[in-house]
C-alpha positions as a Markdown table, in Angstrom:
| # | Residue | x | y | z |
|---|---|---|---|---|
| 1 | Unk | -15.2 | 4.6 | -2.2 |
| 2 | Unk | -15.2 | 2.7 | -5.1 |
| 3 | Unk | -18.0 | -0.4 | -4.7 |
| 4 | Unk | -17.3 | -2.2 | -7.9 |
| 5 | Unk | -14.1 | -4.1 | -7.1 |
| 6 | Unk | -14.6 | -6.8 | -5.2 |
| 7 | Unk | -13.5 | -6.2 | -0.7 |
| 8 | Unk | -11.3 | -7.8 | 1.0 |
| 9 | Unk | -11.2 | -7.5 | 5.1 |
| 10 | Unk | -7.8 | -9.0 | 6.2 |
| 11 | Unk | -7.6 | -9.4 | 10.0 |
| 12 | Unk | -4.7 | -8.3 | 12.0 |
| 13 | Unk | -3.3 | -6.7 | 9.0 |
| 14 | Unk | -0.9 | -4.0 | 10.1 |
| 15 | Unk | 2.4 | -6.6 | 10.2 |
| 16 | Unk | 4.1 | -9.7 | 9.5 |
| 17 | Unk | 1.2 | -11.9 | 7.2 |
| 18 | Unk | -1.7 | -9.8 | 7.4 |
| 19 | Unk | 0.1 | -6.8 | 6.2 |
| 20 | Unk | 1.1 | -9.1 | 3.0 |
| 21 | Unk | -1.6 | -10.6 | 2.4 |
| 22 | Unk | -3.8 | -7.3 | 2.6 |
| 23 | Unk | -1.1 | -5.7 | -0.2 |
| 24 | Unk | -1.2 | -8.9 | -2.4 |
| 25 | Unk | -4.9 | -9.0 | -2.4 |
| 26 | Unk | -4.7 | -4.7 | -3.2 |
| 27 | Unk | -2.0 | -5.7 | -6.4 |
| 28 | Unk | -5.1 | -7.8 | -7.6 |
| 29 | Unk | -7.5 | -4.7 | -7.8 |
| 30 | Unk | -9.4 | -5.7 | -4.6 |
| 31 | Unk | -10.3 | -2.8 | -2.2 |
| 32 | Unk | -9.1 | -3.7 | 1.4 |
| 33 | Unk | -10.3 | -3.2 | 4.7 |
| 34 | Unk | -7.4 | -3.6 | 7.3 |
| 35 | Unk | -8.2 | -4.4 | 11.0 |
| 36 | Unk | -5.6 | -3.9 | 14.0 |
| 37 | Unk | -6.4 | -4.0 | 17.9 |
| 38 | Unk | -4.2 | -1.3 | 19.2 |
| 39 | Unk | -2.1 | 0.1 | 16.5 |
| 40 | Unk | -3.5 | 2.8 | 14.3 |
| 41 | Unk | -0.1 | 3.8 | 12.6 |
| 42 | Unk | 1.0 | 0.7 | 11.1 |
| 43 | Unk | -2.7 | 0.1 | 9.6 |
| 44 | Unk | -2.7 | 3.4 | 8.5 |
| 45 | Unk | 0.9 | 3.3 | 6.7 |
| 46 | Unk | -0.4 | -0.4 | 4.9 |
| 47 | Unk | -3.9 | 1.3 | 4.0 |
| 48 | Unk | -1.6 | 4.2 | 2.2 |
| 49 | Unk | 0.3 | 1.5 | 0.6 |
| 50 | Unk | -3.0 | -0.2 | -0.7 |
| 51 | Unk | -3.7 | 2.7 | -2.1 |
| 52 | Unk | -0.6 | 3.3 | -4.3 |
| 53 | Unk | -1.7 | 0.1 | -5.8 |
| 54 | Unk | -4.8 | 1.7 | -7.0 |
| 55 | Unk | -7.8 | 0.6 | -5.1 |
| 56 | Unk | -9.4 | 1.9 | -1.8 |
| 57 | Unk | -8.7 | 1.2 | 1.3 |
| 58 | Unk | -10.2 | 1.8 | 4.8 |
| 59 | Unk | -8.7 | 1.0 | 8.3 |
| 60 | Unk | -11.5 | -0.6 | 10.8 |
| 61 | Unk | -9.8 | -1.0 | 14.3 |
| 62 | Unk | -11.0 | -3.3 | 17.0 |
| 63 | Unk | -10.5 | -6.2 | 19.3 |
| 64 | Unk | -11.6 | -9.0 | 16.8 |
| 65 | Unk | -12.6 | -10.9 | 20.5 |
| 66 | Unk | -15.3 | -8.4 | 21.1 |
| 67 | Unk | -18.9 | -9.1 | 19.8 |
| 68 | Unk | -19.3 | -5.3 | 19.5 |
| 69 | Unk | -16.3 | -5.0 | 17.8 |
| 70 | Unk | -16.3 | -7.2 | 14.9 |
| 71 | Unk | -20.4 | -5.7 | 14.7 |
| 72 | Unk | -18.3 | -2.3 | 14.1 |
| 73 | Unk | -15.5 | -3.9 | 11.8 |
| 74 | Unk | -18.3 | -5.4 | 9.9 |
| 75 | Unk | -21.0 | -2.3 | 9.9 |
| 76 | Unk | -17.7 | 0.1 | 8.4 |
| 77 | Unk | -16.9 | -2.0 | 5.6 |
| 78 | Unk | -20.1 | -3.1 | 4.4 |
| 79 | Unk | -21.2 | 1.1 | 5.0 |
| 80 | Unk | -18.1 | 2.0 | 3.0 |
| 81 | Unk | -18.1 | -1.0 | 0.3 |
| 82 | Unk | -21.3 | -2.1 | 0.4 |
| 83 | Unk | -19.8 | -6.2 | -0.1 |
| 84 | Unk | -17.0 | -7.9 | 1.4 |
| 85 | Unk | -16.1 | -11.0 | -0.9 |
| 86 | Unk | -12.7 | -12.2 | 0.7 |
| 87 | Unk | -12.7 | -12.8 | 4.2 |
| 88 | Unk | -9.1 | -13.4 | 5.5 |
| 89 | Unk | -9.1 | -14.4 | 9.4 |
| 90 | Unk | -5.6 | -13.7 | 10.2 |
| 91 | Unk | -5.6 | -11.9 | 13.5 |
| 92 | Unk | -4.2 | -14.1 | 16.6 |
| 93 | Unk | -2.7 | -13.9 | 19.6 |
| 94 | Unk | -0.1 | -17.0 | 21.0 |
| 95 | Unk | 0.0 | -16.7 | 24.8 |
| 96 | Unk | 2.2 | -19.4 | 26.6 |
| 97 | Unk | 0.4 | -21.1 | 29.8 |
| 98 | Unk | 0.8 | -24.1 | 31.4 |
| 99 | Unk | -2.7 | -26.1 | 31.1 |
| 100 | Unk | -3.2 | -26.4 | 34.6 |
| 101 | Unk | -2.5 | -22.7 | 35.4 |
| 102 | Unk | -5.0 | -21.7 | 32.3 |
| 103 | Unk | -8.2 | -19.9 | 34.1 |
| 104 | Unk | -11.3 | -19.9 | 32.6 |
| 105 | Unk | -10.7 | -16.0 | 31.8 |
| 106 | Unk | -7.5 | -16.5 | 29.7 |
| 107 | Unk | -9.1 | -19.7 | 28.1 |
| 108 | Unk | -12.3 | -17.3 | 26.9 |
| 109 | Unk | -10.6 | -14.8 | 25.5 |
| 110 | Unk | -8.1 | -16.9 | 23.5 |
| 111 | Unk | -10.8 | -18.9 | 21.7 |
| 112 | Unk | -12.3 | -15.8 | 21.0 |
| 113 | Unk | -9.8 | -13.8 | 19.0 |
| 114 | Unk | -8.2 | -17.1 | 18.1 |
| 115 | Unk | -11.3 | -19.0 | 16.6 |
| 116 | Unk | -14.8 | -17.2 | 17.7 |
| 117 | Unk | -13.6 | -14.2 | 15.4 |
| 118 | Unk | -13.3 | -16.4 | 12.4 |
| 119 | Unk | -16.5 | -18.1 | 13.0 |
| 120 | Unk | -18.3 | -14.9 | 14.0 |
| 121 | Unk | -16.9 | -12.8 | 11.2 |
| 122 | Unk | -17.9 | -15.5 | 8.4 |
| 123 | Unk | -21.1 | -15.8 | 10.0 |
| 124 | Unk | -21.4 | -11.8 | 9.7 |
| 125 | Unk | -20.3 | -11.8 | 5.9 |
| 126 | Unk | -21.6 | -15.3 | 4.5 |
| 127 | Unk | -24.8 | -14.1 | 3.5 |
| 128 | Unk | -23.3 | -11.2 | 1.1 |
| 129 | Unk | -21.3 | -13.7 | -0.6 |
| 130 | Unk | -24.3 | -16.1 | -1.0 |
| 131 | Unk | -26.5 | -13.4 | -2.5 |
| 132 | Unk | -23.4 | -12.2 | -4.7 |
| 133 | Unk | -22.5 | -16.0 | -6.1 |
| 134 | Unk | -19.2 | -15.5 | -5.4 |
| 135 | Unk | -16.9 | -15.4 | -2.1 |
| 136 | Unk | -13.4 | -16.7 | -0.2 |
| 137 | Unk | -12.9 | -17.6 | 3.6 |
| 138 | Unk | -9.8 | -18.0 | 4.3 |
| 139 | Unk | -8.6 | -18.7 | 7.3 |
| 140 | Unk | -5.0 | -19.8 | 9.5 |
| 141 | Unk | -3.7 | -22.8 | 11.4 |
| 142 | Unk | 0.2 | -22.7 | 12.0 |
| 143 | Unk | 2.5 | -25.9 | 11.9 |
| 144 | Unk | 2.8 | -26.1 | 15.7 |
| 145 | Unk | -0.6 | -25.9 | 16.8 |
| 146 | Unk | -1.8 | -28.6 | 14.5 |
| 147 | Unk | 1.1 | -30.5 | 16.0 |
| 148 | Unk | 0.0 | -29.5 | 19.5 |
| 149 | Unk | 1.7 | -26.6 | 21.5 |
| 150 | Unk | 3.3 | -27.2 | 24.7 |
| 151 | Unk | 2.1 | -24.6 | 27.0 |
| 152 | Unk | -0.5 | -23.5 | 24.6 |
| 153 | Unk | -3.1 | -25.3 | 25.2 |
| 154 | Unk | -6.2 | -23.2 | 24.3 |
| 155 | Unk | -4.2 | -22.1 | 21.2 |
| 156 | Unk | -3.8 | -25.8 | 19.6 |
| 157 | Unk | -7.6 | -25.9 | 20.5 |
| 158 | Unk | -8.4 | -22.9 | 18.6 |
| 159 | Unk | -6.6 | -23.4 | 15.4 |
| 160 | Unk | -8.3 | -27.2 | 15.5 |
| 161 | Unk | -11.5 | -25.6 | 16.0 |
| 162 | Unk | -10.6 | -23.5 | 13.0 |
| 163 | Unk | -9.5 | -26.4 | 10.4 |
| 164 | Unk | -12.7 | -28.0 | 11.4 |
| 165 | Unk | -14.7 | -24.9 | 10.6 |
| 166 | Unk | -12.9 | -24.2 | 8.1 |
| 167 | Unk | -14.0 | -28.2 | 6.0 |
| 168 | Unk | -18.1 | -27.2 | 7.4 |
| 169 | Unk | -17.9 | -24.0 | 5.4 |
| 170 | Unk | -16.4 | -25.6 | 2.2 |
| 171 | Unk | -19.0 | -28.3 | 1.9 |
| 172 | Unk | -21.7 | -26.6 | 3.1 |
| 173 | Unk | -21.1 | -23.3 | 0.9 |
| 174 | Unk | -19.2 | -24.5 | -1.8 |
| 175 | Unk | -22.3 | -24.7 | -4.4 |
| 176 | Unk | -23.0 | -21.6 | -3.3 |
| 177 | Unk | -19.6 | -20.4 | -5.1 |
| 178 | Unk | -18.0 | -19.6 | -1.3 |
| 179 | Unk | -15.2 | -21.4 | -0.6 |
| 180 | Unk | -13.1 | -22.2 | 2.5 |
| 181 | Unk | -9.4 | -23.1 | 2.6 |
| 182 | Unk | -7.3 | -22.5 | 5.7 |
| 183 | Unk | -3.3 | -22.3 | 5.4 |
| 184 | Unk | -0.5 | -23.3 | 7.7 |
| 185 | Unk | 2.3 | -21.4 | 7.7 |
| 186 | Unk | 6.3 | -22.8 | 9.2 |
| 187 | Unk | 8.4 | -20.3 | 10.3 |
| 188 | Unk | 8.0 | -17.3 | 9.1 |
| 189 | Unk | 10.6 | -14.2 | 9.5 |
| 190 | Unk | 8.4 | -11.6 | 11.1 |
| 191 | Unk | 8.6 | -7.5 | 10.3 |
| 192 | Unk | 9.5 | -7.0 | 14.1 |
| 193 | Unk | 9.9 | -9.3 | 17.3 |
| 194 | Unk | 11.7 | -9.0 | 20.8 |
| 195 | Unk | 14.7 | -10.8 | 20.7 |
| 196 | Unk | 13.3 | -13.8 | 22.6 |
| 197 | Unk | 10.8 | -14.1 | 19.9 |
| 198 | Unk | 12.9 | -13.6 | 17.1 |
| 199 | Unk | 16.1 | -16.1 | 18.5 |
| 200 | Unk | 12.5 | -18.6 | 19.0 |
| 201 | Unk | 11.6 | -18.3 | 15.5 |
| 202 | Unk | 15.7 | -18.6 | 13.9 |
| 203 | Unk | 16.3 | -21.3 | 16.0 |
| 204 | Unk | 13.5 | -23.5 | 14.1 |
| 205 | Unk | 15.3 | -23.2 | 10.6 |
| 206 | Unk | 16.9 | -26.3 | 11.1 |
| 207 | Unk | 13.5 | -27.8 | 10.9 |
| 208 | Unk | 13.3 | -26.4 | 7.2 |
| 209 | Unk | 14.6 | -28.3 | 4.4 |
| 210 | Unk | 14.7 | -25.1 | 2.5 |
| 211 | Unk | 17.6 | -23.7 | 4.9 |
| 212 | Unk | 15.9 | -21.0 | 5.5 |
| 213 | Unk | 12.7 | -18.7 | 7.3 |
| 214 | Unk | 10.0 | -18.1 | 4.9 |
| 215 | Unk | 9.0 | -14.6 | 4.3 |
| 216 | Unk | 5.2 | -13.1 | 5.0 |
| 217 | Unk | 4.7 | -12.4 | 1.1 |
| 218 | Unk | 5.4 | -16.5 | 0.3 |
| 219 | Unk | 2.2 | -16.8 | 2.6 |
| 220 | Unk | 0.4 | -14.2 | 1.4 |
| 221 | Unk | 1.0 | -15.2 | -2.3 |
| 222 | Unk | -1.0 | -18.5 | -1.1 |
| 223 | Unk | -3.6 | -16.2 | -0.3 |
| 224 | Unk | -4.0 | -14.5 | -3.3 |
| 225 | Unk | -4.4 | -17.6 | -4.9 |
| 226 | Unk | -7.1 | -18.7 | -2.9 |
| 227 | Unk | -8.7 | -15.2 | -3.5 |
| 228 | Unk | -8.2 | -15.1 | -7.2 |
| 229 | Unk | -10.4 | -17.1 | -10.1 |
| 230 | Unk | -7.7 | -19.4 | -10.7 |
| 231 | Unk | -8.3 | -20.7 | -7.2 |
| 232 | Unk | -12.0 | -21.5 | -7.3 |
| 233 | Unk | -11.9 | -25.2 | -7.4 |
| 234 | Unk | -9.1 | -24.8 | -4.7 |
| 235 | Unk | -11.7 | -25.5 | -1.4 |
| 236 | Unk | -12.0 | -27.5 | 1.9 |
| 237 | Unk | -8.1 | -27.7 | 2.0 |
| 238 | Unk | -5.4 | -27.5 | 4.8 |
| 239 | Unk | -2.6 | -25.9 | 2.8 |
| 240 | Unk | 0.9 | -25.9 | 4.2 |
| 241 | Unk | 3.7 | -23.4 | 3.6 |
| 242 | Unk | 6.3 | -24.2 | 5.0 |
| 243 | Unk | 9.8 | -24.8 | 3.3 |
| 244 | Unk | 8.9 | -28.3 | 3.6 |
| 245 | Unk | 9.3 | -28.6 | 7.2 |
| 246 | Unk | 8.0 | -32.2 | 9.5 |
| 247 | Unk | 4.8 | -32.0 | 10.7 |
């Protein structure tokens, strides 16, 4: 595999924005590592579609709330690539619980795919960047949980957790040529839901001056900013796509 494009490991990348973001980053000549939990086949089929685009890509599975997991995720990429410079922490999981019927168990693993993962995973990959002058953490909030979810408690916590890593990194590794930027997304139309979910997510376009859902690749061209050179003095930032919607 080819080790002189610069890597990017996308999280959660076999649907909806990490899928996107993995093939935006791919169009820009970055190799791509894509990450799932359970579903081999629709990593696979976006690694294949990486690869039309010219550039290698390898699929890395695993719960990113594992410790010996993301040890795995990183060991493969950094075996096959020998650098990751783009970190994308992507990969979540929205669980609805009311707060006083939240046990500790739940509450644990949670913070752990939702937060620990993007903490654990730059933690993993920081020093790469550092020695190479040159790297991107970027990570994901969501317009609800900055709000405040009701019911989600542990979810809110995380993604706060996240922006507040997320302003550490930027001044801390920032003169080090790493920067950090996590984005918000709105509503965002997603590649497949149960009907539930879907009806959930149409039924906040009225909250959308646009008049409309956004669509995964309008997040994921944020994220190839972020990635690219023109983006380098881009860091520290809460960036918001979302149609314009309150929040």
């Amino acid at each position: 595999m080819s080790k002189s494009r610069r890597t990017a490991l996308v999280t959660g990348s076999g649907r909806n924005i990490g899928r996107a973001a993995a093939l935006a980053l791919a169009a820009q000549g970055a190799n791509v590592v894509l990450n799932g939990s359970s579903n081999q086949a629709a990593c696979d089929a976006v690694a294949d579609e990486a690869r039309t685009l010219g550039v290698d890509a390898l699929v890395a599975m695993g719960n990113v709330g594992s410790l010996d997991d993301l040890a795995k995720i990183t060991d493969a990429a950094l075996s096959a690539f020998g650098r990751v410079d783009i970190l994308v922490n992507n990969a979540a999981v929205r669980p609805t619980s009311p707060f006083l019927e939240t046990d500790e168990d739940e509450w644990a693993r949670i913070l752990d795919i939702d937060f620990h993962s993007a903490r654990r995973l730059a933690k993993n990959l920081l020093p790469g960047m550092i020695e190479n002058g040159w790297g991107r953490i970027i990570n994901f909030a969501g317009m609800n949980a900055i709000h405040g979810y009701n019911g989600r408690a542990p979810v809110s916590v995380s993604k706060h957790a996240s922006w507040g890593l997320t302003k550490s990194l930027a001044k801390e590794f920032g003169a080090k040529g790493v920067t950090a930027n996590i984005i918000s997304p709105g509503p965002i139309r997603p590649d497949e839901a149960d009907p539930e979910m879907r009806a959930h997510i149409e039924g906040m376009v009225g909250r959308v001056p646009i008049g409309r859902l956004g669509e995964s690749e309008e997040v994921a061209a944020m994220v190839a900013l972020l990635a690219s050179d023109a983006g380098a003095f881009i860091n520290g930032q809460l960036l918001q796509v979302n149609g314009g919607a309150e929040t």
